[in-house]
N, C-alpha and C positions, 0 to 999 in steps of 0.2 A: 161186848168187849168193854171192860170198864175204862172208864178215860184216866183214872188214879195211876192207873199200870204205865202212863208217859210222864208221870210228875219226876220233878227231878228239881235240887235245889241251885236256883241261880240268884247267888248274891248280887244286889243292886251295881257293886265296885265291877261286874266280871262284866255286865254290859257298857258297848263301846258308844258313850255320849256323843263323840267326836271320829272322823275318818283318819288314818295317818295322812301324815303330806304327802306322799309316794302311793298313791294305789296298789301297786304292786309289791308293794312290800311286807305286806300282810304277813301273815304264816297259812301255812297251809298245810291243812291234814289231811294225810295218806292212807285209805283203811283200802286194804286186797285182801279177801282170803282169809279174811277175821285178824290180817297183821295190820298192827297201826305205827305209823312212821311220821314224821312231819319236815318240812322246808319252806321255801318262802314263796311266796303265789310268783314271782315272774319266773323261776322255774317252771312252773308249769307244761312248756310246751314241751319238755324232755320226757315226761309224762304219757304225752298222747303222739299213738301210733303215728306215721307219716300213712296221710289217703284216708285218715281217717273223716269222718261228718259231724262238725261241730255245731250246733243250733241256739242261737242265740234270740231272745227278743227285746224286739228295738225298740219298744213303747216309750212314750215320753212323758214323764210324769207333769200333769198341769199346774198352775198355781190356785187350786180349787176352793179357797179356804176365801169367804168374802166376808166382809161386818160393815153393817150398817146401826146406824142409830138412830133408833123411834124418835118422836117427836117429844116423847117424856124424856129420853138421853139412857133409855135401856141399849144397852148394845145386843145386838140379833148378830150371833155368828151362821151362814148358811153355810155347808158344804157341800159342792155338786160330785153329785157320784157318777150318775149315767144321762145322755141325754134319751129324753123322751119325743120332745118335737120339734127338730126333725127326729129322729130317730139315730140315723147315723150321725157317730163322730164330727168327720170333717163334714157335712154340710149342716150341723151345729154349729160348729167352731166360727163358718165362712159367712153364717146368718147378720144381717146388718140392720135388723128391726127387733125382731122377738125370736125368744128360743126358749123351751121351757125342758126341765130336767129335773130327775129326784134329784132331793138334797136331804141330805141331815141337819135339824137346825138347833142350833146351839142359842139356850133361854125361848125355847118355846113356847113356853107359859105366860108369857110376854107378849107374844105374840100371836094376834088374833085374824082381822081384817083390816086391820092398817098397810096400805100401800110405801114401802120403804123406799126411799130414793137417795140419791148421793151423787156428787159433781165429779167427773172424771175426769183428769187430761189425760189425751192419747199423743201421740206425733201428729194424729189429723184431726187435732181440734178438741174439744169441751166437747162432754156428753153427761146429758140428766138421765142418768141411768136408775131404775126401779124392778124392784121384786115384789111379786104380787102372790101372796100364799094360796095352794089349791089344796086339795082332799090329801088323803094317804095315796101313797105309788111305792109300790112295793116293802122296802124296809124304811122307807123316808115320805117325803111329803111331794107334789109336784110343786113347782115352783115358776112362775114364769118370769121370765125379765124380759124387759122393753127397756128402747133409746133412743135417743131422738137425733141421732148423726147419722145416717145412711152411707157417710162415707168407713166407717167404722164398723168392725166385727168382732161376735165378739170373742175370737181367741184375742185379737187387738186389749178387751175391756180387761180380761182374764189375766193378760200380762201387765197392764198400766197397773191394776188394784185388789186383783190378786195374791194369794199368801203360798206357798208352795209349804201343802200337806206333812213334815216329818212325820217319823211313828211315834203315837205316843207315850209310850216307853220312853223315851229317853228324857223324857220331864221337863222340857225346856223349849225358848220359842224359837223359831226359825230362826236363822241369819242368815247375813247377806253369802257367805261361804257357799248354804247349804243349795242355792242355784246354782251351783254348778258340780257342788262333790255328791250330790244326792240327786245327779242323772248320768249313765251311763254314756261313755265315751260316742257309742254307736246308736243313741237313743236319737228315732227320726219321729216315729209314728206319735201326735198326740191322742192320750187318754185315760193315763194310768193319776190315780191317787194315790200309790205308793210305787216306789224304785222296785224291781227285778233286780233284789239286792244282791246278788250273787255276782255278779255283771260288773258289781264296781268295781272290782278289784283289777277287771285289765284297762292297758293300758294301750297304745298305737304301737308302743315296744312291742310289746305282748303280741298284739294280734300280728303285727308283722313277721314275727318269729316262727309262730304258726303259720302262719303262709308260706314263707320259706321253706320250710318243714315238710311241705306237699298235703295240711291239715287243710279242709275244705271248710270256711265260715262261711255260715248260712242266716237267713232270719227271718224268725215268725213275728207274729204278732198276739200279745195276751196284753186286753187294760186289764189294768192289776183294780181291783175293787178293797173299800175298803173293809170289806169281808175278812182280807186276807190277815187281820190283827184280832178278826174277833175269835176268842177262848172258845174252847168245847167247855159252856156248863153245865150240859146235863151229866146225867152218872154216866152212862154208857154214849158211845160214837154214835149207836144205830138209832138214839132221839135226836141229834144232832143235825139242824138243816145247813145246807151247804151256800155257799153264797154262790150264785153265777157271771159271770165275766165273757166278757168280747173276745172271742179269738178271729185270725185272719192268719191263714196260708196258701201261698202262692203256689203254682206250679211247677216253677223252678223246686220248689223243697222238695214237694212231692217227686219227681221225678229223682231228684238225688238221693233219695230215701231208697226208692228201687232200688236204683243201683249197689246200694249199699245195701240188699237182702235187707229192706226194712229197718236197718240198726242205725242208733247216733248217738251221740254223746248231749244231752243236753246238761245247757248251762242255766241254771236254776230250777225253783222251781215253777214256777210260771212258764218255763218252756216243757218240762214234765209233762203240766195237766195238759197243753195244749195239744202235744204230741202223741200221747194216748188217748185224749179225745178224738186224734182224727183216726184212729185204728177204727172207733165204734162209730165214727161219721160215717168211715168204708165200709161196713158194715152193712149201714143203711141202706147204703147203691147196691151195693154187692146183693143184697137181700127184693130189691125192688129199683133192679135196671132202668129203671122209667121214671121213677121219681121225678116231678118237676119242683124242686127245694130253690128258695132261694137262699132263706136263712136256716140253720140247721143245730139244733139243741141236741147237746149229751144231756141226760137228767144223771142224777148223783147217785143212784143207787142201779145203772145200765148194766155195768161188768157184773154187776154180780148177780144180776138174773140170765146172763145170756152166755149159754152156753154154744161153745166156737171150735172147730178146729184147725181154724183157718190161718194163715201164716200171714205174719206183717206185711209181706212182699206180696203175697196173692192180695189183699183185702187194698192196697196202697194204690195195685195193678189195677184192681176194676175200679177204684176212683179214678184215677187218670182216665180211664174208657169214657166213665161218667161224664167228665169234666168235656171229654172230647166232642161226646155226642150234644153235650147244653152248650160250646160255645162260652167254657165256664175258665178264666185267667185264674183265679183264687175262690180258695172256698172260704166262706163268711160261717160267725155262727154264735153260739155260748156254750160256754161248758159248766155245768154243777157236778162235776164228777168229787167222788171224794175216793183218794189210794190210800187203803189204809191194809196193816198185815191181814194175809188173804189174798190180796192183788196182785195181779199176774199179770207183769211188765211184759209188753210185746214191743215197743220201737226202743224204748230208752233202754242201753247198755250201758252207757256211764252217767255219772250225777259230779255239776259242778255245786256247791250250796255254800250256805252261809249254816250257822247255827241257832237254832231255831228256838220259840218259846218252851216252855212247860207244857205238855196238855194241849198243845197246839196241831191243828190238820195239818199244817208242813210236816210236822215231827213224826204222828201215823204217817206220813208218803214214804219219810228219810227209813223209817223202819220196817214199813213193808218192803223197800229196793235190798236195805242190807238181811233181810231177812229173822227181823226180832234183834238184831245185833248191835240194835243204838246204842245200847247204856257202854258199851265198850272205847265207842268215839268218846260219847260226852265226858265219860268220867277223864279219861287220857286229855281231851281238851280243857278241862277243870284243873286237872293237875299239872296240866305244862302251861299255864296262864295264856290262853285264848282268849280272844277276846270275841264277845259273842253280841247277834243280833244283830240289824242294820249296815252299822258301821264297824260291827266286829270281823273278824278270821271268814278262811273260808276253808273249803274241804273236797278231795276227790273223789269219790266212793266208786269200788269196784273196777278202778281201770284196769288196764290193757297194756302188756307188754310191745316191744316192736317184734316181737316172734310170736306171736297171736295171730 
């Protein structure tokens, strides 16, 4: 599949630099049935069925983005992607001596075996906080950091001197705004280096409407990596490696999923991968009852070696057994899944999204769901002036009447 076949042209002016003031007031594209309509996103809930399963995820983007300066006056930007030691998130975040993590480092030619340090204030004190460069870890370097306040952790360091990631597309530096319009209203879980941009757009109106409504809001959890900004360059999808990211779902979801015959509406895509990742997690159990998993990986190229004729609700059914028999609250894991046309949706029935890059793995997902039927959206969205990416529009793909 050549990747040229998703290029599409997006003038610089058509991406959204800045959020409106109103979240909800967005516009929002309506594609049913290959018809395209638009309105304005806090309509929305007129949209979706009453009883329907809405899926949302709550990641909370960190302030990941650190700069120190060498002892020559080079500035060394690091970025922490994942942690490595500990391993899990929050007993990173809650560490109050050392914690070490890939990072991506900005002017690393700079930087060799020089030990970086820098003076902190937190609310509980002054800390000589240091980074100590390790080998390569994955797509980045490990890195470790030390501190010398043990009353101090460092989601604490994270927040005191910390940069909160934007995308960089929009060319420009953070601001103080962008703490708080570039994380979602319902954002609890920390871990994400980019916003579950589709998310931004409701608001407490919004979701209370939906509730009202008899709509069931639910929440997973996907860290969004920053994978998710990086382009397809090779020619075709199938040289293309996929990035992998932290998923977490609970058994409230799972259970709700049942009962809704497997189907939900998810809202982005970060809740997409996650929620067809756990079809091929069910899979796993379903395949080997006994499995004793803690942590459990989709690889990227799963669906389309495995042949299934298994249904959402039966595969969903024997994780819950799973779960039952391990004494298991939530399933943990990564996903490298890549949907691209070909892919054969089994949980997600509707897509809430934003509008996505050129040539982008979001864009293969948006057009495997509509079935090859992108360039229909995009160009309708080009020509009613959308405003696209991040901080742009959003879109409903595929819903559901209330007589459905």
């Amino acid at each position: 599949m050549d990747i040229k076949d998703f290029q599409y042209d997006l003038p610089d002016s058509r991406i959204a630099k800045y959020p409106l003031a109103d979240r909800d007031g967005s516009k929002l594209l309506l594609y049913r049935d290959g018809e395209v309509k638009e309105d304005v996103f806090r309509n929305i809930p007129k949209y979706i069925p009453s009883g329907s399963l809405m899926v949302f995820n709550n990641t909370r983007v960190i302030q990941a983005r650190l700069h120190f300066r060498k002892s020559t006056g080079a500035l060394i930007e690091i970025f922490c992607l994942e942690p490595l030691v500990p391993h899990d998130y929050q007993l990173s975040f809650s560490q109050n001596k050392r914690c070490s993590w890939t990072c991506l480092i900005g002017n690393a030619k700079k930087w060799k075996d020089e030990t970086l340090t820098q003076t902190v204030n937190t609310p509980h004190g002054e800390v000589h906080f240091s980074a100590i460069r390790g080998g390569v870890s994955g797509t980045g370097f490990e890195i470790t950091f030390e501190w010398d306040n043990d009353g101090v952790s460092f989601a604490e360091i994270l927040e005191a001197v910390g940069e909160l990631p934007i995308p960089p597309y929009l060319n420009r530096a953070t601001e103080a705004s962008d703490l708080e319009t570039y994380q979602t209203v319902y954002s609890k879980i920390k871990g994400s280096v980019a916003a579950p941009t589709a998310g931004l757009h409701f608001t407490q109106r919004v979701l209370e409407q939906l509730q009202k409504k008899g709509v069931i809001c639910n929440e997973i959890t996907l860290h969004v990596g920053a994978g998710t900004f990086k382009p397809v360059k090779t020619a075709t999808v199938e040289e293309h490696t996929m990035h992998a990211e932290w998923i977490s779902v609970g058994r409230e979801t799972i259970e709700l999923l049942v009962a809704h015959n497997g189907r939900c509406i998810a809202v982005g895509t970060t809740s997409v991968r996650t929620l067809e990742s756990l079809y091929y997690i069910g899979l796993q159990v379903l395949e080997n009852p006994d499995a004793d998993i803690e942590t459990f990986h989709v690889e990227q190229w799963t669906p389309y070696r495995t042949k299934t004729d298994k249904t959402s609700k039966e595969v969903l059914q024997a994780l819950l057994e799973w779960m039952d028999r391990k004494g298991r609250k939530s399933i943990f894991g990564t996903t490298q899944i890549i949907i691209m046309p070909g892919y054969d949706y089994h949980v997600v029935k509707t897509i809430v999204t934003n509008f996505h890059q050129p040539q982008s793995t979001l864009l293969l997902l948006v057009s495997a769901f509509v079935k090859g039927d992108w360039h229909r959206i995009y160009d309708y969205a080009l020509e009613h002036d959308f405003r696209f990416l991040s901080y742009g529009d959003s879109s409903l793909l595929n819903y559901e009447t209330e007589d459905e």
